[in-house]
SEMI-894099 format. One record per residue (C-alpha): residue in three letters; x, y negated, z. Coordinates in pm, whole numbers, plus 32768, in hexadecimal, padded with zeros to 4 digits. Each point is the difference from the previous one (the first is absolute). Last residue first. Example, Ala and Ser with C-alpha at 12.3 -4.5 7.8 and 13.67 -1.06 7.14 Angstrom:
% residues 2
+------+------+------+------+
! type !   c1 !   c2 !   c3 !
+------+------+------+------+
!  SER ! 8557 ! 806A ! 82CA !
!  ALA ! 7F77 ! 8158 ! 8042 !
+------+------+------+------+
This chain:
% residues 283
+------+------+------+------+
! type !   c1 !   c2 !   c3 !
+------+------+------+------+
!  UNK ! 7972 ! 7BCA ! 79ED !
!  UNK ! 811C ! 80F1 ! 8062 !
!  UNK ! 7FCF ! 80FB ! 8113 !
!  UNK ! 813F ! 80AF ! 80BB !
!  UNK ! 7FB9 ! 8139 ! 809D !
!  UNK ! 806F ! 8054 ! 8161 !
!  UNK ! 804B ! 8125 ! 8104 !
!  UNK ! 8036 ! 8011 ! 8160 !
!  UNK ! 800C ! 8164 ! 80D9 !
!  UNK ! 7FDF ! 8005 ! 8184 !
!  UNK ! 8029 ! 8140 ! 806E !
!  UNK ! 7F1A ! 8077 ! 8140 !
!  UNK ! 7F03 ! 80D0 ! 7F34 !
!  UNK ! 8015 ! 7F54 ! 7EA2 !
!  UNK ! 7FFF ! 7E9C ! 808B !
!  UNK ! 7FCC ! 7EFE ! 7EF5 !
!  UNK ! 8099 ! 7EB7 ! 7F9D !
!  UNK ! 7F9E ! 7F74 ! 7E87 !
!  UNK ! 806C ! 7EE5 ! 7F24 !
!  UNK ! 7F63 ! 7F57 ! 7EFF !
!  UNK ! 80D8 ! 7EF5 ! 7F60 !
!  UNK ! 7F73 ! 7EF0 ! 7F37 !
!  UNK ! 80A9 ! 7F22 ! 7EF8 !
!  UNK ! 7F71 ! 7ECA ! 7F73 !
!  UNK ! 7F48 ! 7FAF ! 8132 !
!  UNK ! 7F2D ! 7EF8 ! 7FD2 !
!  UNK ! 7E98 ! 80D8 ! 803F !
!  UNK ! 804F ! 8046 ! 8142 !
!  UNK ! 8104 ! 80EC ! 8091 !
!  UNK ! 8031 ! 8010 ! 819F !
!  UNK ! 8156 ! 7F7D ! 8031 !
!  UNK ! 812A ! 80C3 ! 7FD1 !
!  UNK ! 8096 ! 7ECE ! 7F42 !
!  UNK ! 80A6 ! 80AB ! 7ECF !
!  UNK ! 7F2F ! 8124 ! 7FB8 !
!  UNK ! 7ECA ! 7F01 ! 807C !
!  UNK ! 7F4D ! 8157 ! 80B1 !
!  UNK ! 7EEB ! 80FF ! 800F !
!  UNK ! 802F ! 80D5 ! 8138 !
!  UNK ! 7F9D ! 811F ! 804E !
!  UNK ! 8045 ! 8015 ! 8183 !
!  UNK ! 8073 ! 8114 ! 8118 !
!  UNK ! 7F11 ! 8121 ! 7F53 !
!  UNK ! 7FBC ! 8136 ! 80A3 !
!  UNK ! 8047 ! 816F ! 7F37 !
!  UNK ! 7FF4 ! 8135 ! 8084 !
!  UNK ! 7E85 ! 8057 ! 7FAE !
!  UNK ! 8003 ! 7F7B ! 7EB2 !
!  UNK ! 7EA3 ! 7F31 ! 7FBE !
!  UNK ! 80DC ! 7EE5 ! 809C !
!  UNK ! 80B5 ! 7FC1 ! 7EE5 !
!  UNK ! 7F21 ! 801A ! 7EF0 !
!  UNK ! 7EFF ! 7F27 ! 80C9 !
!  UNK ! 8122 ! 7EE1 ! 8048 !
!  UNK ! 8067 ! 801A ! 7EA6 !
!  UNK ! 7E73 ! 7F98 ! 7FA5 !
!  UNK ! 7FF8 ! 7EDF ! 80FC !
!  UNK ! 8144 ! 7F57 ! 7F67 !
!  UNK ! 7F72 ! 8035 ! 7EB0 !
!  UNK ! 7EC8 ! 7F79 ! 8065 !
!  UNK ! 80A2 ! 7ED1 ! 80C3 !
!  UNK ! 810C ! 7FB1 ! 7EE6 !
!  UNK ! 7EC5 ! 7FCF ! 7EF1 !
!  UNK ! 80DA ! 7FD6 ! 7EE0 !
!  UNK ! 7F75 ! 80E3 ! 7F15 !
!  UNK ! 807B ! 7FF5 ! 7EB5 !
!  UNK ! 8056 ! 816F ! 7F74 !
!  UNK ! 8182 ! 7FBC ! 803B !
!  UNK ! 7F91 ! 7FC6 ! 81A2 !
!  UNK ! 7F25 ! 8122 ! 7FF1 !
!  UNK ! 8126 ! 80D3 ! 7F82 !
!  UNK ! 80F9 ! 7F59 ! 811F !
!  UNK ! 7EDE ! 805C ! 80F2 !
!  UNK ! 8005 ! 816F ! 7F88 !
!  UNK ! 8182 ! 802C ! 800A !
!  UNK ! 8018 ! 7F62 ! 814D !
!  UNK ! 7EEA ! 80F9 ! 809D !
!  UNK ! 80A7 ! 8122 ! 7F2A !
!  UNK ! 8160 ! 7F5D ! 808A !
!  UNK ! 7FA1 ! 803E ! 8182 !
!  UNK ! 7F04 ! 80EB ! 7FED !
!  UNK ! 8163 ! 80F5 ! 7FC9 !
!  UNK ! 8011 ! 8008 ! 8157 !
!  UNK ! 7EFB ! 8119 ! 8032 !
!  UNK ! 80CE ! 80D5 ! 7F5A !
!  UNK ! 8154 ! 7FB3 ! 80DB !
!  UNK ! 7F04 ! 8037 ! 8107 !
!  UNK ! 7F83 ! 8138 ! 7FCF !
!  UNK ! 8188 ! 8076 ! 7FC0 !
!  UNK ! 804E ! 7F6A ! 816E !
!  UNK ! 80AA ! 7E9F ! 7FE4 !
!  UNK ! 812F ! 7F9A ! 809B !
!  UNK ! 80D8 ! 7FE8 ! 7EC8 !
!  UNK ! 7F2A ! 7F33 ! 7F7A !
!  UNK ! 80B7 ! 7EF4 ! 80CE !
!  UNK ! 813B ! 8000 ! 7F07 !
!  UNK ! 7F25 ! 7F6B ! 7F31 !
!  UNK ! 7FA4 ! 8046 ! 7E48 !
!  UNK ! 7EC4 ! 7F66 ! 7FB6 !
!  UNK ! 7ED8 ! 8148 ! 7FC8 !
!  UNK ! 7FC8 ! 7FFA ! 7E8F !
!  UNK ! 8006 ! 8187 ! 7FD2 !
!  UNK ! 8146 ! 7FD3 ! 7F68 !
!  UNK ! 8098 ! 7F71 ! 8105 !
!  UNK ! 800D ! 7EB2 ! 7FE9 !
!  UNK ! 811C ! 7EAB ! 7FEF !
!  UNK ! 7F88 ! 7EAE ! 801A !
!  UNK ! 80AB ! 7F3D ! 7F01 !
!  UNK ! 8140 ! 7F23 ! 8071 !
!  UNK ! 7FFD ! 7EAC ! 80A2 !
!  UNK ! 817D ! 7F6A ! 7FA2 !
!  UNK ! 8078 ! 7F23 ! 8104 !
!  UNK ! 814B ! 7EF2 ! 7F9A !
!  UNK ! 80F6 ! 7FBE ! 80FC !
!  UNK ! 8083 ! 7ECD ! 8045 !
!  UNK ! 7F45 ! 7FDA ! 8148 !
!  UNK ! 7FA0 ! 7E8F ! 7FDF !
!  UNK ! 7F3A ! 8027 ! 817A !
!  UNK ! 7E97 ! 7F93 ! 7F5F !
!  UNK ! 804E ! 80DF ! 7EA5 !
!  UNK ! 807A ! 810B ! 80A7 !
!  UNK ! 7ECC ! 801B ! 80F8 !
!  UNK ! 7EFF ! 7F98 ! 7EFD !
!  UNK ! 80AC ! 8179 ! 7F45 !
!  UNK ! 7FDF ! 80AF ! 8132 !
!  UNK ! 7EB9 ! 7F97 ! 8094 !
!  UNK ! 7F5F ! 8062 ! 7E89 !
!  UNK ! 80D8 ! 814A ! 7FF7 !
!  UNK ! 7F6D ! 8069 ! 815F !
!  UNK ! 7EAC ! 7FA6 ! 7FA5 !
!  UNK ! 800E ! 80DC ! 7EC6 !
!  UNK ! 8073 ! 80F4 ! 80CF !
!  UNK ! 7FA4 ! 8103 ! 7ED3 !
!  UNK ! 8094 ! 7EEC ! 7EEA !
!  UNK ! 815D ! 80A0 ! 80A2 !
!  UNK ! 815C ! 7F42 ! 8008 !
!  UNK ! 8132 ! 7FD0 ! 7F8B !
!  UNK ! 8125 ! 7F01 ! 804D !
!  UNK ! 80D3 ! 7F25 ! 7F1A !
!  UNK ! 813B ! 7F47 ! 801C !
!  UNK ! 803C ! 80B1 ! 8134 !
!  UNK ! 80CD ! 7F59 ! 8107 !
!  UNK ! 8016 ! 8185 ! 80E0 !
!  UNK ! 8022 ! 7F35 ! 8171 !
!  UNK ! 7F34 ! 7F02 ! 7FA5 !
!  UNK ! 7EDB ! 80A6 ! 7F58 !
!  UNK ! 8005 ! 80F3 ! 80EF !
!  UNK ! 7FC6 ! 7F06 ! 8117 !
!  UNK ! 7EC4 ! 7F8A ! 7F4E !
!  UNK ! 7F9D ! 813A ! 7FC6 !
!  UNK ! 8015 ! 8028 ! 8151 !
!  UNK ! 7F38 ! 7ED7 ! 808B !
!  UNK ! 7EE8 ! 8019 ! 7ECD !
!  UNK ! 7FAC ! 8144 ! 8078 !
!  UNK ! 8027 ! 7FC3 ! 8181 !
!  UNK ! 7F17 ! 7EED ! 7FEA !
!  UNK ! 7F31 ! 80A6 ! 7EE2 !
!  UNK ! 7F5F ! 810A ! 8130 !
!  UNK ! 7FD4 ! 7F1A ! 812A !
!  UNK ! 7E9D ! 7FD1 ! 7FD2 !
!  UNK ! 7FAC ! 8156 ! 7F76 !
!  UNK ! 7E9B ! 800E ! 7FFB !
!  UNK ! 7F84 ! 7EA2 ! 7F4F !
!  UNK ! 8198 ! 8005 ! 7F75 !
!  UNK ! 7F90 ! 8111 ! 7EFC !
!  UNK ! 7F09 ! 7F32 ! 7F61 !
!  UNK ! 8082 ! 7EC4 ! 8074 !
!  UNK ! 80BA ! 7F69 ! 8138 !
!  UNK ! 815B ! 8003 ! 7F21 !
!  UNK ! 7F94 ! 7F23 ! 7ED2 !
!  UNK ! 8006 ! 7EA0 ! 80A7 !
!  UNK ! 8103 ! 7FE5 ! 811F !
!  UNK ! 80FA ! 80CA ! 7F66 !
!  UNK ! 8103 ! 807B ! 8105 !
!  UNK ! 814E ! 803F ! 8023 !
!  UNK ! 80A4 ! 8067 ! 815D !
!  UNK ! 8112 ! 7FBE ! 80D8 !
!  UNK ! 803A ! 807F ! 8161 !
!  UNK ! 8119 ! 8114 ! 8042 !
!  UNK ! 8089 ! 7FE8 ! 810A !
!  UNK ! 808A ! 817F ! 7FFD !
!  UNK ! 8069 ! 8078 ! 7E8B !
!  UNK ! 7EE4 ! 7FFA ! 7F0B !
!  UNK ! 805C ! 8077 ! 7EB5 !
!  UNK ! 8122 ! 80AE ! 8048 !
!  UNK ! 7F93 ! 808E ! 8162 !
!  UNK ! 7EA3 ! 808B ! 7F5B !
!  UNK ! 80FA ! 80C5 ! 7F0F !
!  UNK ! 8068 ! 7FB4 ! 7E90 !
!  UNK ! 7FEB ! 80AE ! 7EC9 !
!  UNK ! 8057 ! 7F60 ! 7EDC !
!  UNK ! 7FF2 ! 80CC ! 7EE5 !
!  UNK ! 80F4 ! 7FAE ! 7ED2 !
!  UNK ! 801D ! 802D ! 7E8A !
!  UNK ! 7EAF ! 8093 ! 7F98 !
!  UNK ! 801E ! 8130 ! 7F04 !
!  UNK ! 7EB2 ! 8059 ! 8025 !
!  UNK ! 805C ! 8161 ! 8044 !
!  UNK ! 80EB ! 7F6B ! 80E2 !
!  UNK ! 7ECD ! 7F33 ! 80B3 !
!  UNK ! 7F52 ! 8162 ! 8036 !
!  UNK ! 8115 ! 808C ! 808E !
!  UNK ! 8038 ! 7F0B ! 80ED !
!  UNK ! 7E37 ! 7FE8 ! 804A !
!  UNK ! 805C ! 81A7 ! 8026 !
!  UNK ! 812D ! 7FC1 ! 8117 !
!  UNK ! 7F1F ! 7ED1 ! 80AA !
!  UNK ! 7EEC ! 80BD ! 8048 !
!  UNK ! 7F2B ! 7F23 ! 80CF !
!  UNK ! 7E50 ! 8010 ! 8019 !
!  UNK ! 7F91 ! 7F1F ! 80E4 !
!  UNK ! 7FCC ! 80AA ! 814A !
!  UNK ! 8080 ! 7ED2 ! 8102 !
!  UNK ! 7F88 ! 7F03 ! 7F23 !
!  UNK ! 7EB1 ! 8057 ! 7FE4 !
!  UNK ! 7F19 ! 7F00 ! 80AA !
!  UNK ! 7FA7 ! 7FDB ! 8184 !
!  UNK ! 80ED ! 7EBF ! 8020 !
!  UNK ! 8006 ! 7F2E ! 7EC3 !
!  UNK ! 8106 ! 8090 ! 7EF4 !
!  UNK ! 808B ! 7EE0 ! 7F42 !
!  UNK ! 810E ! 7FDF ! 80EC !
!  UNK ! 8071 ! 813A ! 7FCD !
!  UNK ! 8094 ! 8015 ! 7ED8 !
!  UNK ! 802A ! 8148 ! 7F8E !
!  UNK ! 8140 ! 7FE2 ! 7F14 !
!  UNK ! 8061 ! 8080 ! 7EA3 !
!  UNK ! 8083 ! 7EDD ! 7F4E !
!  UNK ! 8055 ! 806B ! 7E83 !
!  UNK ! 8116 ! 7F48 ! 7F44 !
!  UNK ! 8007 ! 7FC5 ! 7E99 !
!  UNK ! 8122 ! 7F8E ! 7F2E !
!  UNK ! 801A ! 7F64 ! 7EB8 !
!  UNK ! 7E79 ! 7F55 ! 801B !
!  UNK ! 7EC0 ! 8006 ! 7F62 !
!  UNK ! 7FE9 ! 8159 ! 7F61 !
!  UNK ! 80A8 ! 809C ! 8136 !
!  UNK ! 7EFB ! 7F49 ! 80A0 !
!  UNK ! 7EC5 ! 80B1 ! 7F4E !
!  UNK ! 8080 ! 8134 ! 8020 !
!  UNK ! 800C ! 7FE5 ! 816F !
!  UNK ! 7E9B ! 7F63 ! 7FE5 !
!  UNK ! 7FC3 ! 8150 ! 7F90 !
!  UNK ! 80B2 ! 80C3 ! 80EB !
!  UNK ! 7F33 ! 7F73 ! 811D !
!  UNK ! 7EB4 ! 8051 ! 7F6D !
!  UNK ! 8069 ! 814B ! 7FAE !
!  UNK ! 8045 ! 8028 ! 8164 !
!  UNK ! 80E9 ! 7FE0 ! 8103 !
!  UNK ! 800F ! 805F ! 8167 !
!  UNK ! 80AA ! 7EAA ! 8046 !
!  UNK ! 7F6F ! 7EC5 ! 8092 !
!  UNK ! 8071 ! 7F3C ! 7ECC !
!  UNK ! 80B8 ! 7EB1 ! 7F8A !
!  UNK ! 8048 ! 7FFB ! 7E73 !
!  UNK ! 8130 ! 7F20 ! 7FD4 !
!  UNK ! 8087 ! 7F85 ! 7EAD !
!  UNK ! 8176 ! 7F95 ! 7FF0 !
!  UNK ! 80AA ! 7F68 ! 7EB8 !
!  UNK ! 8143 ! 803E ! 7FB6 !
!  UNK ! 8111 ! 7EE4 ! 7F90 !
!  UNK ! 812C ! 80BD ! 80AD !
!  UNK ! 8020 ! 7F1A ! 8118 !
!  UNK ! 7E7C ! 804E ! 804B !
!  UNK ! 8021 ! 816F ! 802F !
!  UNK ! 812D ! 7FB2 ! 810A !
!  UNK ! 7EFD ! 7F17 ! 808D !
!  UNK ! 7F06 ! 8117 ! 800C !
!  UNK ! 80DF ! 80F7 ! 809E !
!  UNK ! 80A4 ! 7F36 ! 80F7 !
!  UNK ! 7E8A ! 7FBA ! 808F !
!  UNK ! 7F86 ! 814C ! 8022 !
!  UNK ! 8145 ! 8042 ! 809F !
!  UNK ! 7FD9 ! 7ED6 ! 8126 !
!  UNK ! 7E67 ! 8044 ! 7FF5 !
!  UNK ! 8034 ! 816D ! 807E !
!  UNK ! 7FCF ! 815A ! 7F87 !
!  UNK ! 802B ! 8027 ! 7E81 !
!  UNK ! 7FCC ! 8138 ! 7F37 !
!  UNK ! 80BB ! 8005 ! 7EB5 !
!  UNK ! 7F23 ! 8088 ! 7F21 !
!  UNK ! 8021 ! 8181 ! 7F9B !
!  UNK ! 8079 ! 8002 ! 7E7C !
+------+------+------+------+
């Protein structure tokens, strides 16, 4: 069954209140498109969650500072369709710049306490425009439930405050991270990088994998472990590290000994693509 493939908010909207008056509930997995594994499986998760799913494929620029890759971010709309039948999602909303921001437009969501960390330290204007559209895609599809990955762990965490601070109705699921089978985190970024480089990538979970075994064995030095991904990752010739970063997993802020829950979360260049990765560490 292809999905029905949905252009504008007026349609998008008929269809999920028509879904509603017949006692079905919606879940809602936003996405950039080019799909991957990743992507299918929290599609699989919300068809478990919900009646119907719908799929957003859209590039949203506004989280796109000036200088990064919007403009060659991978699209193939007629394989992500496919992809989403074989998936057997429901809808896929695919709206245009115009759509989502027609001329004067001026609003925008913002968290003022999770959003300048980790990945906000070099992308200042990055979780405005995430947390702005999904916020408008939450209105426009009124999901009961919505999906997202554990890999933008930062993402989901902005998200899910987000809901809760605005009384979205909708409920966020944080799915698994999703690898390749030689460990690497499934992206559509890795798409950019050169063979060398997809190899030289995979520091990123070996240097996660060996702090999460030091963690289990009983060290809790953070500043050794910290200092000894940094060496892993910098003894690779492509690789430069933006932060590792050992966090509160519900705070952000720099883990101490309190922290029931601690997220470590990694940035890294491989040539000019900027990778993330994280590992969650329980006490």
């Amino acid at each position: 069954m292809t999905p029905k493939v949905i252009k504008t908010i007026g349609e998008m909207r008929r269809l999920s209140r028509q879904w509603r008056r017949e006692g079905q509930r919606i879940a809602l997995v936003p996405t950039m498109g080019f799909l991957h594994e990743g992507h299918l499986s929290l599609i699989r998760r919300a068809r478990k969650a919900a009646d119907k799913t719908v799929v957003s494929i859209y590039v949203n620029p506004t989280q796109f500072a000036p200088g990064e890759d919007l403009d060659k971010y991978p699209r193939d709309f007629e394989r992500d369709l496919k992809l989403c039948a074989e998936e057997r999602a429901d809808a896929v909303f695919f709206p245009e710049n115009h759509e989502m921001y027609p001329p004067g437009y001026q609003t925008y969501v913002f968290n003022e306490h999770l959003s300048d960390k980790l990945c906000g330290q070099t992308r200042p204007t990055h979780f405005k425009g995430v947390t702005t559209i999904v916020a408008k895609l939450f209105n426009i599809v009124e999901a009961d439930a919505a999906v997202f990955g554990q890999k933008d762990a930062q993402q989901a965490l902005i998200i899910r405050n987000m809901a809760r601070d605005l009384n979205f109705r909708t409920n966020i699921i944080v799915a698994p991270i999703v690898r390749e089978n030689d460990g690497l985190a499934m992206s559509s970024r890795n798409k950019y990088l050169t063979p060398d480089q997809r190899k030289q990538a995979l520091v990123l979970n070996k240097s996660l994998r060996y702090a999460e075994k030091q963690w289990q064995e009983g060290l809790r030095d953070m500043a050794r472990l910290k200092a000894d991904i940094y060496t892993m990752i910098s003894a690779r010739n492509a690789c430069r590290v933006d932060y590792i970063s050992f966090v509160d997993a519900c705070t952000l802020e720099e883990a101490d000994s309190r922290s029931p829950e601690i997220l470590l979360a990694l940035a890294v260049f491989v040539g000019t693509t900027r990778l993330i990765d994280n590992v969650l560490l329980r006490r």
